[in-house]
C-alpha positions, 0 to 999 in steps of 0.5 A, a space after each residue: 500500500 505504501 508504494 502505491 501511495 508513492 506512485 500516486 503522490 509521483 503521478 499527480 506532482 508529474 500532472 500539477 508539473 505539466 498543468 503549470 503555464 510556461 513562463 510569458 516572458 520569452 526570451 531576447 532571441 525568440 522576440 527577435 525572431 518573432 517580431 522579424 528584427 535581425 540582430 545588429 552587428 557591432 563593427 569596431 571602427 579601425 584607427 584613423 590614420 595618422 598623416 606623416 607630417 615629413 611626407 605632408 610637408 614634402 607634398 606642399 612644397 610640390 604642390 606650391 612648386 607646381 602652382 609656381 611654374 604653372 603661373 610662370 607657364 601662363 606668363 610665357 604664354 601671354 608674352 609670347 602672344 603680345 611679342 607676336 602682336 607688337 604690343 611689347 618690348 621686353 628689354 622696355 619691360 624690364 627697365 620699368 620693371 627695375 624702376 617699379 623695384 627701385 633697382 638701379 638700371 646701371 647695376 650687374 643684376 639689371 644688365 644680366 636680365 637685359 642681355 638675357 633678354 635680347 635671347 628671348 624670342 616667340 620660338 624660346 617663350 614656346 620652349 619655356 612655355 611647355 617646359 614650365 607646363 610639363 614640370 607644373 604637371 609632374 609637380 602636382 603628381 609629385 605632391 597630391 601623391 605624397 599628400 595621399 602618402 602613395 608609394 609610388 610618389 615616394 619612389 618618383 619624388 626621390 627619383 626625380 629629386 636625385 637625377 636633378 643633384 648633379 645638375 644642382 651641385 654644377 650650377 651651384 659650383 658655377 655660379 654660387 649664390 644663396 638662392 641655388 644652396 637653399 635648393 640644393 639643402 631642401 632637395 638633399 633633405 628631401 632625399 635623406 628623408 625619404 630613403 628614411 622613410 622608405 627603408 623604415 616601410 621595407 623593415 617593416 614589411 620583412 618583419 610582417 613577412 617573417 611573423 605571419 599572422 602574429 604580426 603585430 602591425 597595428 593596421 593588420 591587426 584591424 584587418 584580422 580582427 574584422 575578418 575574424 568577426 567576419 569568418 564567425 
């Protein structure tokens, strides 16, 4: 009698078990899923970039050398069509351009721009024209790639900063003044920086390389972090 007592009280806390209601309160996933809302995926940013302050200061001076012979270029142009037309002189040009700076007309400077002038003709005003037009252009390649820190514009720059030296060092021996030293120690600058800077990017790149996944480069540690969000 005892046992069926036993089995009986078991059944019927079995039956009150079952009779009891489901709690209402559904949970945050099935809510989710019932209201047809996705779960929204939280994506870390990356860290903003910093700007090498050496490579923007390198794309200004580019791009102010670029907007300077563009002007230049403009200039030959429209002297070219006004010696065309008869409606200049340039030696007349220069004299009241020296009065204008109160320059004295009998001093060495001035007699240089005059017999410099007597050489210029519509054919080298074309020829200057087109020179000034094509080095504005790869200026302004030159700086808006190292402003956008490109590769590519540092191996130009420092190319083209390299193959003018010799020319640089001759005009300088030939003719010394403080104008030709101050571009000959910009330019030189110019390069030791970028060969800095372009020996730091190979290290880095061979340490990368030799620590495969485990590298601790900032930038690719965001590119593993996202794509281990994205792969799960």
């Amino acid at each position: 009698m005892r046992g069926v007592d036993i089995s009986r009280r078991a059944t019927s806390t079995e039956e009150r078990l079952d009779r009891m209601p489901v709690s209402s309160q559904p949970t945050t996933e099935s809510n989710a899923t019932a209201t047809g809302e996705s779960k929204e995926t939280v994506t870390v940013a990356p860290p903003r970039r910093r700007i090498d302050p050496g490579l923007l200061l390198i794309g200004l001076f580019k791009l102010a050398k670029a907007a300077l012979f563009f002007s230049i270029g403009i200039g030959a142009i429209h002297l070219l069509h006004k010696l065309r037309a008869g409606d200049i002189d340039l030696g007349e040009m220069v004299t009241n351009l020296a009065k204008a700076l109160k320059f004295d007309e009998e001093s060495r400077f001035v007699k240089l721009l005059l017999d410099k002038v007597d050489l210029i003709d519509a054919h080298r005003l074309r020829e200057i024209g087109a020179a000034t037009f094509a080095y504005s252009a790869l200026a302004l390649t030159e700086g808006v790639g190292l402003v956008l820190e490109k590769v590519w514009a540092e191996y130009l720059t420092l190319t083209l900063t390299v193959s003018f030296l010799p020319w640089e060092i001759y005009e300088l021996a030939r003719h010394p003044n403080l104008f030709r030293l101050s571009i000959l120690v910009i330019n030189l600058m110019v390069v030791g920086y970028l060969v800095w800077l372009l020996r730091r990017k190979a290290g880095k790149r061979c340490e990368c390389t030799l620590r495969g996944v485990a590298c601790n480069h900032k930038k690719h540690r965001v590119a593993r972090h996202n794509s281990g969000r994205e792969s799960n």
